[in-house]
C-alpha positions in Angstrom: 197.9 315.1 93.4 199.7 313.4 96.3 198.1 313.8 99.7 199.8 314.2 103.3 198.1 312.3 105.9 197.8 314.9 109.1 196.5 314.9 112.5 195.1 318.3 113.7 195.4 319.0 117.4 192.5 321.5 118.7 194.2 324.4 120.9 196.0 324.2 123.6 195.7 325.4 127.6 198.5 327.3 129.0 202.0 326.5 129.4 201.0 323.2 127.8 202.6 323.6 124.1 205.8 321.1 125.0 203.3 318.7 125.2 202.8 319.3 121.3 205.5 318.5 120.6 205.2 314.8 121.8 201.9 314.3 119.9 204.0 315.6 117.2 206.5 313.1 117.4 203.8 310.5 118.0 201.9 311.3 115.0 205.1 311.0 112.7 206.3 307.9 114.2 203.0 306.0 114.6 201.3 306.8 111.4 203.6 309.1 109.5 201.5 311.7 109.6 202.2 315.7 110.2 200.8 317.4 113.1 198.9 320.6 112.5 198.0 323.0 115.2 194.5 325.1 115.5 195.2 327.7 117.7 192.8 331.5 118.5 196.6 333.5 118.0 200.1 332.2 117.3 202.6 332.5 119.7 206.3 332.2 118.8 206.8 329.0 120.6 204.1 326.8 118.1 205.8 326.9 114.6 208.8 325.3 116.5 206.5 322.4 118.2 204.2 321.5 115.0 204.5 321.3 111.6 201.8 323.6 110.4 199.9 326.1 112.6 196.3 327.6 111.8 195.0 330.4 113.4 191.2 330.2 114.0 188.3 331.7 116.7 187.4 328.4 119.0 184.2 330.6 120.4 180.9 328.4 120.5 179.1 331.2 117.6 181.6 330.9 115.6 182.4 327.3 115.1 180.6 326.5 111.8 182.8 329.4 110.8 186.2 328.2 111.7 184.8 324.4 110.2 184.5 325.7 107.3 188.1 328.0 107.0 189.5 324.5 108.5 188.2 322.4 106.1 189.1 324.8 102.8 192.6 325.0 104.3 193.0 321.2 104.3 191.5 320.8 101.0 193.9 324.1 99.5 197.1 322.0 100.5 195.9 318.6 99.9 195.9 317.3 103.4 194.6 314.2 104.4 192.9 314.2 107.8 193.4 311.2 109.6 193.0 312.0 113.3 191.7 314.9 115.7 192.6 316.0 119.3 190.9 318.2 120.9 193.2 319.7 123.6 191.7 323.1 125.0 188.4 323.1 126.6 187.7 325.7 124.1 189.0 323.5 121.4 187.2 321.2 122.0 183.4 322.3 120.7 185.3 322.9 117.1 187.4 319.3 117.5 183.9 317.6 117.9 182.9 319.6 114.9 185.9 318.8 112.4 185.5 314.5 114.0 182.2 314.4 112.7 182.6 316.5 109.7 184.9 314.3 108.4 183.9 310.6 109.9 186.5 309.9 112.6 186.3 309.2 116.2 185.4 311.7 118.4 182.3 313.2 120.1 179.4 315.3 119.0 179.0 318.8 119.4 176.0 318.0 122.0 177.9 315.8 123.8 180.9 319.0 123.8 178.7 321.0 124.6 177.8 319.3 127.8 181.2 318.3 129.0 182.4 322.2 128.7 179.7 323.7 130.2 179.4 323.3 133.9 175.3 324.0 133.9 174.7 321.8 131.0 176.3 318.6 133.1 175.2 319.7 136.5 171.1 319.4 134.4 172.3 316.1 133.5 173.3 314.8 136.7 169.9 316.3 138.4 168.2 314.4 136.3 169.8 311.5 135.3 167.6 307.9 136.3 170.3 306.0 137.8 173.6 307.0 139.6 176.2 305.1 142.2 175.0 304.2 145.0 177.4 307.0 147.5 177.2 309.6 144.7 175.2 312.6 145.4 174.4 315.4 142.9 175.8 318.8 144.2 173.3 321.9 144.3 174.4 324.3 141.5 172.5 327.3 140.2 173.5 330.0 137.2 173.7 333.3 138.5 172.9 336.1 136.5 172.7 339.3 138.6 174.4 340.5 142.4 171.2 340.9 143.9 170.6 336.9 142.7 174.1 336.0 144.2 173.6 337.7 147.5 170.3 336.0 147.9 171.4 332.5 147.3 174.2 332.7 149.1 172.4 333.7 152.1 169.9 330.8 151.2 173.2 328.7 151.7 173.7 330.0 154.8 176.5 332.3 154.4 179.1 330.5 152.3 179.3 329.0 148.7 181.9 328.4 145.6 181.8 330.6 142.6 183.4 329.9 139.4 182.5 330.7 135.6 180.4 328.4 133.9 183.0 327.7 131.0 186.6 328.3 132.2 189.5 325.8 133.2 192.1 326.1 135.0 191.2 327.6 138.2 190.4 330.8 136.7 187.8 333.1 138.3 186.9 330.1 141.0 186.7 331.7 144.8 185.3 330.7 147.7 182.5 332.7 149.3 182.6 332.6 153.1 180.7 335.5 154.3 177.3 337.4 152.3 179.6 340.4 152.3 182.0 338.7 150.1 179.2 338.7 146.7 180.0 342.2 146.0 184.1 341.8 145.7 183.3 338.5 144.1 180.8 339.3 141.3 183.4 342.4 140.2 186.5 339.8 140.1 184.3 337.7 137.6 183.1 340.4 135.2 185.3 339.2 132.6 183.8 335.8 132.6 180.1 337.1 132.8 179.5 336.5 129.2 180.3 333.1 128.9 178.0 332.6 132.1 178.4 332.4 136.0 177.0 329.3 138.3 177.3 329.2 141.8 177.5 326.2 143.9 177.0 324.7 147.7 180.6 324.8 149.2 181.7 321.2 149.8 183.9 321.4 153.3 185.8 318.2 154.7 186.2 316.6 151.4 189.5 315.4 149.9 189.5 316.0 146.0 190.3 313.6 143.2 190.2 313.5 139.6 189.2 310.2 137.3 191.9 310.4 134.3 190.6 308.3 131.5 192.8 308.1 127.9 190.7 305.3 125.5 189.6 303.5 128.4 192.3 303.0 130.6 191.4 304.7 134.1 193.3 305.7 137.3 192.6 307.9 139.7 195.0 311.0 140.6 195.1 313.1 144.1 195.0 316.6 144.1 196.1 319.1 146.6 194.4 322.8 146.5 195.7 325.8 147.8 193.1 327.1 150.6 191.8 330.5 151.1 189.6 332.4 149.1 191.1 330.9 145.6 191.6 327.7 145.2 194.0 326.3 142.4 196.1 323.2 142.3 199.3 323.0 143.8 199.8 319.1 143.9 199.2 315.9 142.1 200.2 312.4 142.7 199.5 309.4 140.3 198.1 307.2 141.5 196.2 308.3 144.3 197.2 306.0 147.7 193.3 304.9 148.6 191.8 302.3 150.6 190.4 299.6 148.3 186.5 300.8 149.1 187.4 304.5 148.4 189.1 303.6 145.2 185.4 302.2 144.0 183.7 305.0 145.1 186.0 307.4 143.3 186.3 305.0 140.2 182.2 304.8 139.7 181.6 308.5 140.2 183.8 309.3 137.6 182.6 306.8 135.5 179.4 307.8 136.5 180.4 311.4 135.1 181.2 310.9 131.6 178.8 308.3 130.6 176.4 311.4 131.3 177.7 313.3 128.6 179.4 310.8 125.9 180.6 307.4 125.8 182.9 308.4 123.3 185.5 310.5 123.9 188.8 309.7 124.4 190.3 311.8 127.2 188.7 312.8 130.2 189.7 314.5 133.6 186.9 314.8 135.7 187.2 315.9 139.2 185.8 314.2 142.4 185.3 314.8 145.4 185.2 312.4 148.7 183.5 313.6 151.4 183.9 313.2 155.0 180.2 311.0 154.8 182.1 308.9 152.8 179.9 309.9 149.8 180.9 311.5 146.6 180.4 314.3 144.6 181.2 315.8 140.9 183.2 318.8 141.1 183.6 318.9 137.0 184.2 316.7 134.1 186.8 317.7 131.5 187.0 316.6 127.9 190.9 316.6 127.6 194.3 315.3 128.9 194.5 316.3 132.9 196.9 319.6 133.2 199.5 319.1 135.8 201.5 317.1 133.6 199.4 314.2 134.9 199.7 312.2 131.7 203.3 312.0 132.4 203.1 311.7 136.1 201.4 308.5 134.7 203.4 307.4 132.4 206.5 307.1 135.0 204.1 305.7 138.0 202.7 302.9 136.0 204.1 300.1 133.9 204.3 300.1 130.7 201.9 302.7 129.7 202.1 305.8 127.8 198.7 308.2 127.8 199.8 309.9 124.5 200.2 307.2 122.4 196.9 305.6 123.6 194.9 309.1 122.7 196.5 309.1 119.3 195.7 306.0 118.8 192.3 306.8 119.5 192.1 309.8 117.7 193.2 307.6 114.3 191.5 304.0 114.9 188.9 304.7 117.8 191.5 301.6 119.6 189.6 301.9 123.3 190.8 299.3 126.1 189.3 299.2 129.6 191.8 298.5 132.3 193.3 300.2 135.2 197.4 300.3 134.7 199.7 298.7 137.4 201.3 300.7 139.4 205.2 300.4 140.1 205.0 303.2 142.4 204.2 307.3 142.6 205.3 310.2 140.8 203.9 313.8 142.2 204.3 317.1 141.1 204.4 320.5 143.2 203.9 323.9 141.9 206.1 326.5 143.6 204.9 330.1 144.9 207.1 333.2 145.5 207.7 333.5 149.0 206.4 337.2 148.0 205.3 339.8 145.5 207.4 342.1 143.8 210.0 341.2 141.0 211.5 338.1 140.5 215.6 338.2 141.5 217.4 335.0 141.6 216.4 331.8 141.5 218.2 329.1 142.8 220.1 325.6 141.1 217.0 323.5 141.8 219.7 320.1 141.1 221.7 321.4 143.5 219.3 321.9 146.4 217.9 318.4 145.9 220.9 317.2 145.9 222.1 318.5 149.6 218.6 317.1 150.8 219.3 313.7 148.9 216.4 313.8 147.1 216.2 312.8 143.3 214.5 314.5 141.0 213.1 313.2 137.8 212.3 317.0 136.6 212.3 320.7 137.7 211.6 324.1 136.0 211.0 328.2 136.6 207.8 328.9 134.2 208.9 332.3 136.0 212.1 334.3 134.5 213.9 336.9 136.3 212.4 340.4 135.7 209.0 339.0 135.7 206.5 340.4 138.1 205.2 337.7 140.7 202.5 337.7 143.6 202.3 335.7 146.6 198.7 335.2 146.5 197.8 332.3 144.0 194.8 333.0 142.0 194.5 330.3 139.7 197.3 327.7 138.0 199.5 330.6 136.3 200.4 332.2 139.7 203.1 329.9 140.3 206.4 330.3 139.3 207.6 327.0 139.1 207.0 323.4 139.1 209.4 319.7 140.7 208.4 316.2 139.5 209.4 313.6 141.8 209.2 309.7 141.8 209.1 307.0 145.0 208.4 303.8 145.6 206.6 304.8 148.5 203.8 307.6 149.1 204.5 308.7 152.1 208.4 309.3 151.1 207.1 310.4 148.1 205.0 313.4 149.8 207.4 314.3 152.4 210.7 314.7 149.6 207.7 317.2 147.3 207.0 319.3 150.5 210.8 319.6 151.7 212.3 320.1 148.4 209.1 323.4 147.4 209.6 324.8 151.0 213.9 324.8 150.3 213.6 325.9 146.6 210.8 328.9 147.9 212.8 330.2 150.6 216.1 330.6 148.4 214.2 332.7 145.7 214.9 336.3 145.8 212.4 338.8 145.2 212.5 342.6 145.0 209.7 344.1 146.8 208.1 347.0 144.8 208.2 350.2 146.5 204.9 351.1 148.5 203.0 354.1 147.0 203.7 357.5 148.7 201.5 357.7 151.3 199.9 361.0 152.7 201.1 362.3 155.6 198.6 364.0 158.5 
């Protein structure tokens, strides 16, 4: 019987399923192989982006489970497996799995383990026996209780960052700034409880970074957070514009980061901090391509390079290359709020604006529609509405263009305000 050689890409996060369709096209091109998507439920949108989609559970108890269906299925139809990609952090306990079942290059499920779970890595880092020389460890603690929360918090005098234990994404991280604050703040995380809860000192002054690794070739990305009591990502430039001692710092911790949990994998976004002491801490690692569209941020601001044919690579030959990619200049993305809540209008020609500020724009989108309900508060990365992608020889050009070109689009989008709830009169 003739077999199909396939790679099989391990869920996906989000809004993230265009990217499939690169790997896709990579896969066919490279090594002639079909693509074939493991995803928890289909939506519409995956049949169109891959050749074959499976629907399995990608929970931790129930991975020997959804091994087993995957294997049968591959067998059943006479697939050959010559690659895997784990692209969820869910996905990516079961991608470990289905690399080792069958003999190709990936991590174990230990090592998965470790990189998705945020208490698992912060043990490792406590106790590892050597570590840069400006990298500190950051005080982290799983909390399992409000009475617990209220008490370390108070312990940390007054103020501390909460976030589940095995999320990405920005979902369910907040910033504690007052005692009074655990009560609100252990309700918003109920739905994450399960999957466990860890609270951690709040780092203050510190610019944030993440170390993007694909099969060895690192660079390091900066990232811009929204402030207030959530914090998710509204910003990223490739590469990040650092002093030459910073760049080391930032560069070791994160190398630092994922030699504690594998030397094998082939993707990693881990994020950094840089404090104000100059020092540096871990905020997370993550076992996949950076969100953000940082991969292709990357592929534009450096030359010659393209992240997704290096991780496929990987994926089929274990091919891993250390070097840092030149830079021909930066490419930076900005997320775009709703100037308020309600229900989204209008939205404006996005080319058009850009154009009257002569500014040129490599890339722009609503992820929005109009009809769709918005808020102005941003909770975690799905609260925007909207993303631009622009490209500069120069940073500081660069920055200014992203900034100007949100702050037009936002104030030309038109949103109907929802009518307040009768109120009582007396």
């Amino acid at each position: 019987m003739n077999t199909t050689s396939c790679v099989v890409v391990v869920g996906y996060n989000g809004n993230r399923v265009h990217d499939i369709q690169k790997l896709r096209d990579l896969c066919k091109s490279l090594y002639n192989a079909r693509l074939i998507l493991l995803v928890e439920q289909i939506q519409p949108q995956d049949e169109q982006v891959a050749d074959h989609v499976c629907s399995t559970s990608l929970a931790e108890k129930d991975v020997a489970a959804s091994l087993e269906l995957v294997v049968g299925c591959l067998n059943a139809d006479s697939w050959k497996l010559i690659g895997v990609l784990p692209f969820s952090d869910r996905g990516v306990l079961l991608g470990a799995a289905l690399a080792s079942h069958f003999g190709l290059p990936g991590i174990t499920r230990a090592e998965a383990r470790a990189g998705l779970d945020k208490q698992i890595f912060r043990h490792l880092e406590a106790t590892a026996a050597t570590s840069p020389e400006d990298y500190r460890p950051v005080f982290s603690e799983r909390v399992e209780s409000l009475p617990q929360l209220r008490q370390r918090v108070v312990e940390l005098g007054g103020r501390a960052f909460i976030k589940p234990a095995c999320e990405g994404a920005s979902r369910g991280c907040r910033v504690i700034q007052h005692p009074s604050e655990c009560d609100e703040a252990w309700q918003a995380l109920k739905p994450y409880r399960e999957g466990g809860i860890v609270l951690e000192e709040l780092i203050q002054e510190a610019r944030e970074y993440s170390w993007d690794c694909v099969a060895g070739s690192t660079w390091v990305t900066e990232k811009t957070t929204t402030e207030g009591a959530y914090r998710a990502e509204i910003q990223q430039v490739v590469p990040a514009p650092l002093p030459a001692d910073v760049h080391t710092r930032l560069m070791a911790a994160g190398r630092h980061m994922a030699g504690l949990v594998s030397e094998n994998n082939g993707a990693w976004h881990n994020e950094v901090f840089h404090r104000a002491d100059q020092l540096t801490s871990a905020v997370e690692t993550n076992m996949r391509p950076g969100g953000m569209h940082i991969w292709d941020l990357a592929k534009r601001a450096f030359v010659d390079f393209n992240p997704w044919e290096r991780w496929v690579r990987w994926a089929v030959e274990g091919q891993i290359e250390h070097h840092e990619p030149v830079a021909r200049g930066y490419c930076g993305i900005r997320l775009l709020r709703a100037p308020a809540g309600g229900i989204l209008r209008s939205t404006p020609d996005i080319e058009a604006v850009a154009n009257a500020l002569h500014i040129d724009l490599v890339e722009a989108t609503f992820a929005k529609r109009v009809g769709d309900s918005v808020s102005a508060l941003v909770k975690d990365n799905f609260s925007f509405i909207g993303h631009i992608v622009l490209f500069n020889e120069h940073y500081g050009q660069l920055s200014n263009d992203l900034l100007r070109l949100a702050e037009a689009i936002e104030s030309r989008v038109g949103i109907t305000s929802l009518a307040p709830s009768a109120r009582a009169v007396g």
